[in-house]
CHARMM internal coordinates of N, CA and C (Angstrom, degrees):
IC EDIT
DIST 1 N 1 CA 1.4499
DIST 1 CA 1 C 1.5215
ANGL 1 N 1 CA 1 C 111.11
DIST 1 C 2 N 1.8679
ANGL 1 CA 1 C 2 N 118.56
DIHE 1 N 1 CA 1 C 2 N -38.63
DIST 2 N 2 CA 0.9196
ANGL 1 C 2 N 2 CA 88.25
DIHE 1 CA 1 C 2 N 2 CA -168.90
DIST 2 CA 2 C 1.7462
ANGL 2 N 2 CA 2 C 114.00
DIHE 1 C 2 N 2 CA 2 C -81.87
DIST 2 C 3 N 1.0989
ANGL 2 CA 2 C 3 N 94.67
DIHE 2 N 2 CA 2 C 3 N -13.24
DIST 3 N 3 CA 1.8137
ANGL 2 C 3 N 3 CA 105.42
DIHE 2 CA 2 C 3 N 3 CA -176.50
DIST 3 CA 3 C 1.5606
ANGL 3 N 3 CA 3 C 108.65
DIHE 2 C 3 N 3 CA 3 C -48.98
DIST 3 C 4 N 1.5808
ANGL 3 CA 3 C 4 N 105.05
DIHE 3 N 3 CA 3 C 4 N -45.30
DIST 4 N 4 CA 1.7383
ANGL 3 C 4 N 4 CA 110.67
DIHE 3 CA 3 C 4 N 4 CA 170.59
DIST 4 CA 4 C 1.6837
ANGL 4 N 4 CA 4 C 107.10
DIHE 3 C 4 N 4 CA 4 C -37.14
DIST 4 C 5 N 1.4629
ANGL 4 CA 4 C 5 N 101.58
DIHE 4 N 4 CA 4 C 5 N -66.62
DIST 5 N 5 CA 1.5876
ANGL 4 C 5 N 5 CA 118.23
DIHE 4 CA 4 C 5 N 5 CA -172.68
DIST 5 CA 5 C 1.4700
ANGL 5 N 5 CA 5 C 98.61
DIHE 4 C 5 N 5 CA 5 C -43.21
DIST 5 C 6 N 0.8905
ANGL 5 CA 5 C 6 N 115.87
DIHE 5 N 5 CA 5 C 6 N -89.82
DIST 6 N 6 CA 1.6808
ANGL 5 C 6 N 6 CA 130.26
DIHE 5 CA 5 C 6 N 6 CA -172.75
DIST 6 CA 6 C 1.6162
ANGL 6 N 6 CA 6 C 101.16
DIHE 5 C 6 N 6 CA 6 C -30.45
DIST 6 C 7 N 1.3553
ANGL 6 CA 6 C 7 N 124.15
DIHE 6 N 6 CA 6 C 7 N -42.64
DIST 7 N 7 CA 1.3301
ANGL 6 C 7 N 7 CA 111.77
DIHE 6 CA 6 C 7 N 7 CA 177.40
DIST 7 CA 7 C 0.9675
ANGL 7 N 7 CA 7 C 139.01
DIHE 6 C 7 N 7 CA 7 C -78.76
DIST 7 C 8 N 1.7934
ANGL 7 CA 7 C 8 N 105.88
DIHE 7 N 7 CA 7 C 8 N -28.83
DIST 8 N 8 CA 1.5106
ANGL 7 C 8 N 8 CA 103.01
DIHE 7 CA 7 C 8 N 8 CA 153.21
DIST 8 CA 8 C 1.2259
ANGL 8 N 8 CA 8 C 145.06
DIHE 7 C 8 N 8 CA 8 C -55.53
DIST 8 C 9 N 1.6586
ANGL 8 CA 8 C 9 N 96.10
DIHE 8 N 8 CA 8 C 9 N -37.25
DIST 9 N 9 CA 1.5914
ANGL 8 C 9 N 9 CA 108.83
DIHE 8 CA 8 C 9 N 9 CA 162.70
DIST 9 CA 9 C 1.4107
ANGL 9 N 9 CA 9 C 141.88
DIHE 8 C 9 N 9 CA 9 C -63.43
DIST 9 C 10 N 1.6843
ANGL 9 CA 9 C 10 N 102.79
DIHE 9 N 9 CA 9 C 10 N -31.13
DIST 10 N 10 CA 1.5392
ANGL 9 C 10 N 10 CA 104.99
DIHE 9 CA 9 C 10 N 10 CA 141.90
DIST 10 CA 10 C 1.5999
ANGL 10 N 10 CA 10 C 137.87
DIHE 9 C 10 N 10 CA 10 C -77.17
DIST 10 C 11 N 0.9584
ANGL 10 CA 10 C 11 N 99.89
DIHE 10 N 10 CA 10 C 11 N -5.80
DIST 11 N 11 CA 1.5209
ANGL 10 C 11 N 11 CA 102.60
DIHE 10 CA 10 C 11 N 11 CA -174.21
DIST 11 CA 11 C 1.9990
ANGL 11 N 11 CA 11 C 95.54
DIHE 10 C 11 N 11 CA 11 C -100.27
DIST 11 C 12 N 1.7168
ANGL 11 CA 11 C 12 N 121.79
DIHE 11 N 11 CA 11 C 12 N -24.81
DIST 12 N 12 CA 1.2768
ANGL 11 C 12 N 12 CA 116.30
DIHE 11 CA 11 C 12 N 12 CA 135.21
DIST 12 CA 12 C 1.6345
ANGL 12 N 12 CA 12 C 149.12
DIHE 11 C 12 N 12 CA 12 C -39.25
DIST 12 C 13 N 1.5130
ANGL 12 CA 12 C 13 N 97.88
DIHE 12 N 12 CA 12 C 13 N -33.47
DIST 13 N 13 CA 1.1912
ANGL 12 C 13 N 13 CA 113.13
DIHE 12 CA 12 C 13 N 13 CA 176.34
DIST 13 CA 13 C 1.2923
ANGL 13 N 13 CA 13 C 120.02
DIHE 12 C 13 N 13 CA 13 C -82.99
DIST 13 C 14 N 1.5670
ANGL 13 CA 13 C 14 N 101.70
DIHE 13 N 13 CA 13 C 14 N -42.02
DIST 14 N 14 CA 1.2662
ANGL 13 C 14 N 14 CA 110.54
DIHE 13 CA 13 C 14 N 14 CA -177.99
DIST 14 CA 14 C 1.8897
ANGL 14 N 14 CA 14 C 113.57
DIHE 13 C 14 N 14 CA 14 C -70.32
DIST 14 C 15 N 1.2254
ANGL 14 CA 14 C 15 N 108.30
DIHE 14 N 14 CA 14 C 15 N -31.46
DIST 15 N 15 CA 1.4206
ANGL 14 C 15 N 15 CA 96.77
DIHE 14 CA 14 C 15 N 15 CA 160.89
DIST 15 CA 15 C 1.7249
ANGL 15 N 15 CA 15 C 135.67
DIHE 14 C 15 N 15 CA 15 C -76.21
DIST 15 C 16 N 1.3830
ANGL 15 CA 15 C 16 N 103.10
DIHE 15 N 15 CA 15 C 16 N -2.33
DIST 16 N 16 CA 1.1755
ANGL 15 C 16 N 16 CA 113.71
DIHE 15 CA 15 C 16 N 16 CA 170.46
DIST 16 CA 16 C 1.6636
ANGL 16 N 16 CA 16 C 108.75
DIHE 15 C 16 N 16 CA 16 C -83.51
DIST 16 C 17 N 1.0912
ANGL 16 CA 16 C 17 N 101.43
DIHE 16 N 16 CA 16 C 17 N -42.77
DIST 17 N 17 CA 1.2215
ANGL 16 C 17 N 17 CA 110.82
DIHE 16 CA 16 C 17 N 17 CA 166.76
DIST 17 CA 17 C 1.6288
ANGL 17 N 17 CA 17 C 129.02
DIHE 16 C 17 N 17 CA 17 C -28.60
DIST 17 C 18 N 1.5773
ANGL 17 CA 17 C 18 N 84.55
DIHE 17 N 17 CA 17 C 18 N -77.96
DIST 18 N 18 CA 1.8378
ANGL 17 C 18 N 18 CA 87.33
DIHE 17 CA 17 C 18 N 18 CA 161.04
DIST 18 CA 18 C 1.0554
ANGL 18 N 18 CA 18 C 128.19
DIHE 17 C 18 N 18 CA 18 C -76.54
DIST 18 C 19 N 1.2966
ANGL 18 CA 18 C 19 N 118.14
DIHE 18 N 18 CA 18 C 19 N 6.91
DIST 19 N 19 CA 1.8190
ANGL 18 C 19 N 19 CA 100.56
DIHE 18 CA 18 C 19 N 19 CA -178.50
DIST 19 CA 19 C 1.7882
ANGL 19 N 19 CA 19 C 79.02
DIHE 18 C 19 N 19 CA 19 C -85.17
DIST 19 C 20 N 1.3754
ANGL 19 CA 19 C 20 N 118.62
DIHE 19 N 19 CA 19 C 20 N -57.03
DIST 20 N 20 CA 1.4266
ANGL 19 C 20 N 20 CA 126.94
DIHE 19 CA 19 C 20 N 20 CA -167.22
DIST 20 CA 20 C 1.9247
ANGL 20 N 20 CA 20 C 97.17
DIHE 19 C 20 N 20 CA 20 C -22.58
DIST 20 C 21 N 1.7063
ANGL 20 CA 20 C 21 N 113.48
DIHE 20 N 20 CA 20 C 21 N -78.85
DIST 21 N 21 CA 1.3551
ANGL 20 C 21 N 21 CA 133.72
DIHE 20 CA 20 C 21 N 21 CA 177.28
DIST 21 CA 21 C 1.3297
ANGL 21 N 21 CA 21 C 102.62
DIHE 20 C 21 N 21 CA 21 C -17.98
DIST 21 C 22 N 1.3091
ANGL 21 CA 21 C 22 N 115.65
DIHE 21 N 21 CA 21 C 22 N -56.57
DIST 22 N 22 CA 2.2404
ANGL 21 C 22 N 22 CA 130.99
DIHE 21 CA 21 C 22 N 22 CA -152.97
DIST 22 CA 22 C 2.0138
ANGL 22 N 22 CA 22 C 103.87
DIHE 21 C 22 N 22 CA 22 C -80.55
DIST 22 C 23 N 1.0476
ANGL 22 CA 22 C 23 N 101.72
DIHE 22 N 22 CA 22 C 23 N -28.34
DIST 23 N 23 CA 1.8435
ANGL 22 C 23 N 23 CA 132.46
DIHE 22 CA 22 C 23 N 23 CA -168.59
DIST 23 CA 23 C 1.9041
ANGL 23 N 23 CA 23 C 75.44
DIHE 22 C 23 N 23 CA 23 C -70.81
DIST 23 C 24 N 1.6790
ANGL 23 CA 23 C 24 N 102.90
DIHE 23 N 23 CA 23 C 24 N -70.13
DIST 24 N 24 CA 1.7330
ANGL 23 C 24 N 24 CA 80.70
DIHE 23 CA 23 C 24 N 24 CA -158.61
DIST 24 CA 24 C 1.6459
ANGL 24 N 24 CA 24 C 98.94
DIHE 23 C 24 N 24 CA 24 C -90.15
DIST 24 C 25 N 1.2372
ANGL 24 CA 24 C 25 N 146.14
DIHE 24 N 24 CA 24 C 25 N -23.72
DIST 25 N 25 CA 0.9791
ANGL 24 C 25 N 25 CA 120.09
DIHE 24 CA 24 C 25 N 25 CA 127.84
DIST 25 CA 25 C 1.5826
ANGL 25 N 25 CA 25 C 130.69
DIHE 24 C 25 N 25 CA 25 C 65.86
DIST 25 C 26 N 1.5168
ANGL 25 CA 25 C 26 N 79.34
DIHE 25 N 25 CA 25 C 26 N -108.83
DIST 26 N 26 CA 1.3668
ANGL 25 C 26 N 26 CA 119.67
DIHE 25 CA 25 C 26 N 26 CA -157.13
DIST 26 CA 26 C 1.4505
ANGL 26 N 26 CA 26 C 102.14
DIHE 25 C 26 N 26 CA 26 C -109.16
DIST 26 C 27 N 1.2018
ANGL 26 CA 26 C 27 N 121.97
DIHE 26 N 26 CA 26 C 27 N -11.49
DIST 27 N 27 CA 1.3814
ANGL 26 C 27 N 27 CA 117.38
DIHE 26 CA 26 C 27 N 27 CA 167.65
DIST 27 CA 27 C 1.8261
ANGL 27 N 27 CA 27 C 131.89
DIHE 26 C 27 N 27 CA 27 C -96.46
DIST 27 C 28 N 1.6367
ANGL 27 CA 27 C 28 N 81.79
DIHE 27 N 27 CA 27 C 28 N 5.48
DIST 28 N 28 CA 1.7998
ANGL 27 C 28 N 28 CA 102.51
DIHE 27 CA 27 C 28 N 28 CA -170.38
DIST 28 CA 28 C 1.0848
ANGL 28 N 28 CA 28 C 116.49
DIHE 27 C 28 N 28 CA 28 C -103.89
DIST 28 C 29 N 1.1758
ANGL 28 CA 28 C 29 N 142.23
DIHE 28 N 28 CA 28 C 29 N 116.52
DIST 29 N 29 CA 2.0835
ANGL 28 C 29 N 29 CA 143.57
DIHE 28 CA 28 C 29 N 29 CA 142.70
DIST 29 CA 29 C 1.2501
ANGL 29 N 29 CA 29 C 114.25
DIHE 28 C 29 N 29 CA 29 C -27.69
DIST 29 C 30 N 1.5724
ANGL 29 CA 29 C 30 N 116.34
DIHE 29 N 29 CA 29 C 30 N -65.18
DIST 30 N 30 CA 1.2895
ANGL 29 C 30 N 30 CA 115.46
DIHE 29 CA 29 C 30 N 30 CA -166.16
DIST 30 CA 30 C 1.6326
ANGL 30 N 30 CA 30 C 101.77
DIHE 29 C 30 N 30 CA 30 C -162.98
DIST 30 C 31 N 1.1879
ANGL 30 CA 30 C 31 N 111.87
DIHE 30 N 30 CA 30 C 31 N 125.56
DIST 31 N 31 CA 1.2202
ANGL 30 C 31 N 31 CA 114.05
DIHE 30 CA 30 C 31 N 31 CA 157.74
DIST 31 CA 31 C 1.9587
ANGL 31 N 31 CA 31 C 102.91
DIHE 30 C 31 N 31 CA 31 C 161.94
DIST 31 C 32 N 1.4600
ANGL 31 CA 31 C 32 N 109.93
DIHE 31 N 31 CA 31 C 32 N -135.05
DIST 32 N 32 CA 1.5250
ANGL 31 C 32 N 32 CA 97.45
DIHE 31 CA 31 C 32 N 32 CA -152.09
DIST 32 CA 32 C 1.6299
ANGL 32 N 32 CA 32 C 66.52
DIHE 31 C 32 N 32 CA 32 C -136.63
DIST 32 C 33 N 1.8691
ANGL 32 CA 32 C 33 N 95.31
DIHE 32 N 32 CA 32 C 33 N 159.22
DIST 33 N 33 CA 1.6439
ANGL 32 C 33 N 33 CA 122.53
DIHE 32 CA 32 C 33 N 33 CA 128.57
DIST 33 CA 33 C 0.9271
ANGL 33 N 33 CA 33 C 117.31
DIHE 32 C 33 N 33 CA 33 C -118.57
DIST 33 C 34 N 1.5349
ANGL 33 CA 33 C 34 N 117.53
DIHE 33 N 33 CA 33 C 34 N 137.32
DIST 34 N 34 CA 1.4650
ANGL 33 C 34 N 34 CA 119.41
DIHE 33 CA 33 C 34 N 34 CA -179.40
DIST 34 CA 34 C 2.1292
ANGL 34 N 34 CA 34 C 91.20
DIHE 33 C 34 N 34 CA 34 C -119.76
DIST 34 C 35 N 1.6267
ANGL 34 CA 34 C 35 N 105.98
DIHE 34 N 34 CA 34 C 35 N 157.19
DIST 35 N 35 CA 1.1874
ANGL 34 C 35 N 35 CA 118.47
DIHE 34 CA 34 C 35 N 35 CA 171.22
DIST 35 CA 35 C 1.3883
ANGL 35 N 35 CA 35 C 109.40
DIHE 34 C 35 N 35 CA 35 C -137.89
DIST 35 C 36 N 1.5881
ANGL 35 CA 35 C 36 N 105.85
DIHE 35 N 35 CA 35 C 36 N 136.35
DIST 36 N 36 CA 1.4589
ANGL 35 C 36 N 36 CA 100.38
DIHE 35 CA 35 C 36 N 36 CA -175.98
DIST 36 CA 36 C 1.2814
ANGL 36 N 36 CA 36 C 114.68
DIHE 35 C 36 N 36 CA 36 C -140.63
DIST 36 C 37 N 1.0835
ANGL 36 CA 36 C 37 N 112.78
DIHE 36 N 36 CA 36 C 37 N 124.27
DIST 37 N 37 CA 1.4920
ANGL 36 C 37 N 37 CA 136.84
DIHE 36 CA 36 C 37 N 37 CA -146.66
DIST 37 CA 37 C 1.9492
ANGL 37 N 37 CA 37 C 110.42
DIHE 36 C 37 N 37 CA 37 C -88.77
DIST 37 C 38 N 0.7613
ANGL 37 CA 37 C 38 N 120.15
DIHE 37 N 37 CA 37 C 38 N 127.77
DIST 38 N 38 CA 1.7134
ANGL 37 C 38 N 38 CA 125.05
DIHE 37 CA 37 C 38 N 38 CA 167.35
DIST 38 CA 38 C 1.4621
ANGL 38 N 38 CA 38 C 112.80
DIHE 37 C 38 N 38 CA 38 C -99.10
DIST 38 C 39 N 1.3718
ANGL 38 CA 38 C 39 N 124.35
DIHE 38 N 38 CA 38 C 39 N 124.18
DIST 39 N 39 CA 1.2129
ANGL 38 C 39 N 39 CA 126.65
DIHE 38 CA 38 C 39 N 39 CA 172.16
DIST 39 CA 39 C 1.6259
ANGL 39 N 39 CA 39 C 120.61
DIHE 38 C 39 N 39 CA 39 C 44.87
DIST 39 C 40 N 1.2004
ANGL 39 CA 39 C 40 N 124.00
DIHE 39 N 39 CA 39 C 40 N 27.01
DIST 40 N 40 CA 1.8710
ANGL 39 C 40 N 40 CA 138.18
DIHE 39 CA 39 C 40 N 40 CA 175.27
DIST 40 CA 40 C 1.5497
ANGL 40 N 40 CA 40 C 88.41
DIHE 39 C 40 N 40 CA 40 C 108.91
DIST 40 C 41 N 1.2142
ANGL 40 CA 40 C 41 N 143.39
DIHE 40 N 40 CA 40 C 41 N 0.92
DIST 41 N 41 CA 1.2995
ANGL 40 C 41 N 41 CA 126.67
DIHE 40 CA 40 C 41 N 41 CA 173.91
DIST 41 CA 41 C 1.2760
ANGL 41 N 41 CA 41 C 135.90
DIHE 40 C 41 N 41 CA 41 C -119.13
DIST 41 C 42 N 1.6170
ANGL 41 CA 41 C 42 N 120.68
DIHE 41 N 41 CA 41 C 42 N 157.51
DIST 42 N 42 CA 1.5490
ANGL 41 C 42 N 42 CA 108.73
DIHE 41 CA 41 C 42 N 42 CA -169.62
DIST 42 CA 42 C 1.6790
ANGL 42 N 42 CA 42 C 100.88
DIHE 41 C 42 N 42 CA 42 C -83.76
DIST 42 C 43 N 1.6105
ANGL 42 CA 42 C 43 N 98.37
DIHE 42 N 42 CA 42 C 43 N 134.67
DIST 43 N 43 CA 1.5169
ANGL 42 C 43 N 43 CA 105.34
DIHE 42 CA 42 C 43 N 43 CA -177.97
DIST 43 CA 43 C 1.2873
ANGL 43 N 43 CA 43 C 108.19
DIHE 42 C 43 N 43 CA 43 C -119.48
DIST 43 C 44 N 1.4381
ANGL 43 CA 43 C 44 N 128.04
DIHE 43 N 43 CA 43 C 44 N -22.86
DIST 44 N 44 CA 1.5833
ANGL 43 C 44 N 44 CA 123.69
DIHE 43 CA 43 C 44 N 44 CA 157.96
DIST 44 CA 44 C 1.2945
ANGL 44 N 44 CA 44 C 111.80
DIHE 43 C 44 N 44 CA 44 C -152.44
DIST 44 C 45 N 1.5274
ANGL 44 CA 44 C 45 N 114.69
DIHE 44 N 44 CA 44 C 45 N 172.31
DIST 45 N 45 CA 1.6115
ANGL 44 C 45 N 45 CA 103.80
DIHE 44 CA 44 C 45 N 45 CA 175.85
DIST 45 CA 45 C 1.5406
ANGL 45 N 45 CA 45 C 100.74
DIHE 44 C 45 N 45 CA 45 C -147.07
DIST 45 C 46 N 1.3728
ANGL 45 CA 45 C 46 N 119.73
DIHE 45 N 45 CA 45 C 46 N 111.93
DIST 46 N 46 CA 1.4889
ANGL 45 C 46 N 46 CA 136.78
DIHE 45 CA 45 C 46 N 46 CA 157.28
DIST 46 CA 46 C 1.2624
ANGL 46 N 46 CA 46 C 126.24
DIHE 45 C 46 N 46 CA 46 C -54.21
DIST 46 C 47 N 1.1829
ANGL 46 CA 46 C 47 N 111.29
DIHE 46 N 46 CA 46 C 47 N 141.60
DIST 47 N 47 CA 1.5584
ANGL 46 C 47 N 47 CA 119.70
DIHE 46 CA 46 C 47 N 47 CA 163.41
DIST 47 CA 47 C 1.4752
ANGL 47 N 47 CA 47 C 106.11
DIHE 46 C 47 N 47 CA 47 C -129.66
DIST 47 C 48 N 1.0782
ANGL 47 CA 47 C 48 N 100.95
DIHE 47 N 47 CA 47 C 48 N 142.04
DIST 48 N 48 CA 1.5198
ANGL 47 C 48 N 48 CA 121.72
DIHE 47 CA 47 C 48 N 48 CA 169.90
DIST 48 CA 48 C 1.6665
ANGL 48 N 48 CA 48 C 119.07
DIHE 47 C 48 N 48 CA 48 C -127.74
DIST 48 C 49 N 1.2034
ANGL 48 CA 48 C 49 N 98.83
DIHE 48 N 48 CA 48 C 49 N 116.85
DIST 49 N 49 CA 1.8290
ANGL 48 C 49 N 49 CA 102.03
DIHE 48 CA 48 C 49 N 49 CA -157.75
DIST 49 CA 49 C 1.6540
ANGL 49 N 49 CA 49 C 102.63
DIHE 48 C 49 N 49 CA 49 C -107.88
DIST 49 C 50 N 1.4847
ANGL 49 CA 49 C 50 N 116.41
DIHE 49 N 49 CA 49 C 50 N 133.71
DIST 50 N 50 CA 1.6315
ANGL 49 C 50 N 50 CA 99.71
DIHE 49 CA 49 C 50 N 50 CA -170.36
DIST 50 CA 50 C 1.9042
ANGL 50 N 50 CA 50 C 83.62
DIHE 49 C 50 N 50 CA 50 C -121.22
DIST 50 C 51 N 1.3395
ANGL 50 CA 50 C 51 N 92.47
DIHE 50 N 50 CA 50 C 51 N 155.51
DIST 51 N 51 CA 1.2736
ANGL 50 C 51 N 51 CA 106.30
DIHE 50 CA 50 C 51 N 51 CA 172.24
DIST 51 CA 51 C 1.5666
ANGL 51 N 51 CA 51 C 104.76
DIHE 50 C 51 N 51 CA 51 C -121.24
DIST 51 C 52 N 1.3815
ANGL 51 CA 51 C 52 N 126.25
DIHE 51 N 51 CA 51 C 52 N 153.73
DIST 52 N 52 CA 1.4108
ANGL 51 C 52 N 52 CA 126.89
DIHE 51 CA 51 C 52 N 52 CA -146.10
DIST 52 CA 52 C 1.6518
ANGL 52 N 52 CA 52 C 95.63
DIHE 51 C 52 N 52 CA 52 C -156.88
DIST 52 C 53 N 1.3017
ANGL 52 CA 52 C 53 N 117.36
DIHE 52 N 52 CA 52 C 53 N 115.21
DIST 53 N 53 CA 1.4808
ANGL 52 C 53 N 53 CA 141.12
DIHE 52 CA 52 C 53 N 53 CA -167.91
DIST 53 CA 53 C 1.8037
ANGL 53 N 53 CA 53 C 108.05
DIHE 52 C 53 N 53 CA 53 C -85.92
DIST 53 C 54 N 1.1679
ANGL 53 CA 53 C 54 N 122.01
DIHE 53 N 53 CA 53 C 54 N 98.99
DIST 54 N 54 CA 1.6190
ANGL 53 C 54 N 54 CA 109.97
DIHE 53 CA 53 C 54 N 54 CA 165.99
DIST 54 CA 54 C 1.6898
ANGL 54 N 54 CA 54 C 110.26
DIHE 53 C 54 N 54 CA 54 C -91.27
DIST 54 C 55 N 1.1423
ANGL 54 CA 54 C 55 N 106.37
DIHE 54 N 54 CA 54 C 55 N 133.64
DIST 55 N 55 CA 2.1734
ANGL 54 C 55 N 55 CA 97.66
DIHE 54 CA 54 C 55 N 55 CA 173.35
DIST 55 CA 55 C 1.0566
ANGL 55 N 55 CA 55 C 107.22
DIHE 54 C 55 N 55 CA 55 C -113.78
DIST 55 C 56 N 1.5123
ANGL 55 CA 55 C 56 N 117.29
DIHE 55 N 55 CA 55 C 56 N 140.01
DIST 56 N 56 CA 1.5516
ANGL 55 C 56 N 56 CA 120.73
DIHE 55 CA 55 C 56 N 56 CA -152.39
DIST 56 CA 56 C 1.7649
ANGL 56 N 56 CA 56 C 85.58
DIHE 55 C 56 N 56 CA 56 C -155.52
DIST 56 C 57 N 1.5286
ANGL 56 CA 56 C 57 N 109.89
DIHE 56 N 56 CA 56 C 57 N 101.83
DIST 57 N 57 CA 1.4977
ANGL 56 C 57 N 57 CA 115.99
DIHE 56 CA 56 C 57 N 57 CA 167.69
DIST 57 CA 57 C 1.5804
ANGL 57 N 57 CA 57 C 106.72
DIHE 56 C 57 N 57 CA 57 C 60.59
DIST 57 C 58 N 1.4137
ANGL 57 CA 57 C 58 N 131.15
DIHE 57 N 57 CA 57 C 58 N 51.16
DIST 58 N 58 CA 1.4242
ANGL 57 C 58 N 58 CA 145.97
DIHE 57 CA 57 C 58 N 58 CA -153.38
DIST 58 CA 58 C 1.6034
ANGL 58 N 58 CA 58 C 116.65
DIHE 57 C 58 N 58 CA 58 C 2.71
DIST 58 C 59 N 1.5428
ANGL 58 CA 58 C 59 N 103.27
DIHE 58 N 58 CA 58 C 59 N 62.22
DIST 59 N 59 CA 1.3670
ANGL 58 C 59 N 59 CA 132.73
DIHE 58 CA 58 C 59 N 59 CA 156.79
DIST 59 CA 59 C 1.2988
ANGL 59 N 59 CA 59 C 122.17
DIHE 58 C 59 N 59 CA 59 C -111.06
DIST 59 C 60 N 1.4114
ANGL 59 CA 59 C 60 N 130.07
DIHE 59 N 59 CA 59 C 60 N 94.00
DIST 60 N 60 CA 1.7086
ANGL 59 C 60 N 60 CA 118.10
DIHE 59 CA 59 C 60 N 60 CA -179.55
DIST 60 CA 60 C 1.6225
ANGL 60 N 60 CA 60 C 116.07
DIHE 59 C 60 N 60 CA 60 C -90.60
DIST 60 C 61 N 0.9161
ANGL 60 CA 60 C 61 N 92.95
DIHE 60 N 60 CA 60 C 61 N 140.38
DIST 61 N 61 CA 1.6444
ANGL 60 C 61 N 61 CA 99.92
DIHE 60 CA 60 C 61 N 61 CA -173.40
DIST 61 CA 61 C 1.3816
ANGL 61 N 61 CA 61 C 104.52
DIHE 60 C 61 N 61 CA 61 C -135.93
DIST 61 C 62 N 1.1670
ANGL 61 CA 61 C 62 N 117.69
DIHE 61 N 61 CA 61 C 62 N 144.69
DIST 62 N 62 CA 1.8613
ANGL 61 C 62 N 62 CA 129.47
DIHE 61 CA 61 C 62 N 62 CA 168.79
DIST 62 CA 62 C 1.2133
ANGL 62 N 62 CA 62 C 108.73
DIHE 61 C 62 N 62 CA 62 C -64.21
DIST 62 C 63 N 1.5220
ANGL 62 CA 62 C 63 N 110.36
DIHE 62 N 62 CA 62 C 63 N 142.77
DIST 63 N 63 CA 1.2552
ANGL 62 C 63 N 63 CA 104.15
DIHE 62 CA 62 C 63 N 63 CA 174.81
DIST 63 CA 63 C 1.4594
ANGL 63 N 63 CA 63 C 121.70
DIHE 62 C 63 N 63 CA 63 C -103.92
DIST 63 C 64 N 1.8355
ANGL 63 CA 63 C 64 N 105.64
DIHE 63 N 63 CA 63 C 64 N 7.48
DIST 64 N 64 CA 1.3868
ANGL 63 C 64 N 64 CA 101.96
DIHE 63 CA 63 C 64 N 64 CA 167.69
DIST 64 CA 64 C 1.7396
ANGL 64 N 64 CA 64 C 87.06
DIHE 63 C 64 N 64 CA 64 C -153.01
DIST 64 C 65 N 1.9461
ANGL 64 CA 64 C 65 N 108.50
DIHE 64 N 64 CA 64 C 65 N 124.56
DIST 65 N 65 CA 1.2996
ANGL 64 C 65 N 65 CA 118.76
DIHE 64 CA 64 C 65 N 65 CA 178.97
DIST 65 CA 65 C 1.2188
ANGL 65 N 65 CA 65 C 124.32
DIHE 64 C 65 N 65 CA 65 C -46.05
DIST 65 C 66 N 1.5568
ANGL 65 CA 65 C 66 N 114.24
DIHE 65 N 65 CA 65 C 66 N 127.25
DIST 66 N 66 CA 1.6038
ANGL 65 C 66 N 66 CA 118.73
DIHE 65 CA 65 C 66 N 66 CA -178.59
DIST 66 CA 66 C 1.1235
ANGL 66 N 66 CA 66 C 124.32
DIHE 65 C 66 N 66 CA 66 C -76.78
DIST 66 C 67 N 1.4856
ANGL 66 CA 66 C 67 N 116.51
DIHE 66 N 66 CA 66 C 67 N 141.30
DIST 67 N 67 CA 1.6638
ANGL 66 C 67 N 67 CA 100.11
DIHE 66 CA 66 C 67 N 67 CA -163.04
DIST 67 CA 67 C 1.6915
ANGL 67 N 67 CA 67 C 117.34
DIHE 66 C 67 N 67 CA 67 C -118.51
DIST 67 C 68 N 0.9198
ANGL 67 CA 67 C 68 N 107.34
DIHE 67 N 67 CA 67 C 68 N 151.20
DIST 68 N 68 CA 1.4732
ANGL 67 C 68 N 68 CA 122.24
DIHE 67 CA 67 C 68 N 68 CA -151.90
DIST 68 CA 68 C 1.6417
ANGL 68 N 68 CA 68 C 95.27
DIHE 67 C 68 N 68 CA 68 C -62.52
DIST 68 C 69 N 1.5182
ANGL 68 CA 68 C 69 N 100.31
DIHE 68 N 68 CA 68 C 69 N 144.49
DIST 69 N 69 CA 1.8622
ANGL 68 C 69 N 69 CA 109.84
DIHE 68 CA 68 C 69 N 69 CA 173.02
DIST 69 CA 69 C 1.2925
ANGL 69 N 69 CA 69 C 106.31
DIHE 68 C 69 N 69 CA 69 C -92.32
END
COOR INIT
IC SEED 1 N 1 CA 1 C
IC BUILD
């Protein structure tokens, strides 16, 4: 029984997990997620978002829109 428990709750987590992962995702241009785990488990998850400059006739523009805080 308790193995049921415990598995639902990871297999809960673990979908929180990825929605968390897909959320930044899909909201990023360029940069990284990193996840870092404590003892077999996820204990936080970073994003690191890069923004990336093209110059075109000394106009710089982003090459992926910055998003509001």
């Amino acid at each position: 029984m308790t193995f049921q428990a415990n598995t639902k709750n990871n297999s809960d987590a673990s979908q929180e997990i990825l929605r968390a992962v897909e959320e930044l995702r899909a909201g990023s241009g360029f940069g990284s997620v990193e996840i870092v785990l404590h003892e077999g488990r996820v204990t936080q998850i970073e994003k690191r978002e890069k923004l990336r400059f093209i110059q075109e006739n000394t106009k710089i523009s982003p090459t992926a829109p910055a998003k509001a805080r």
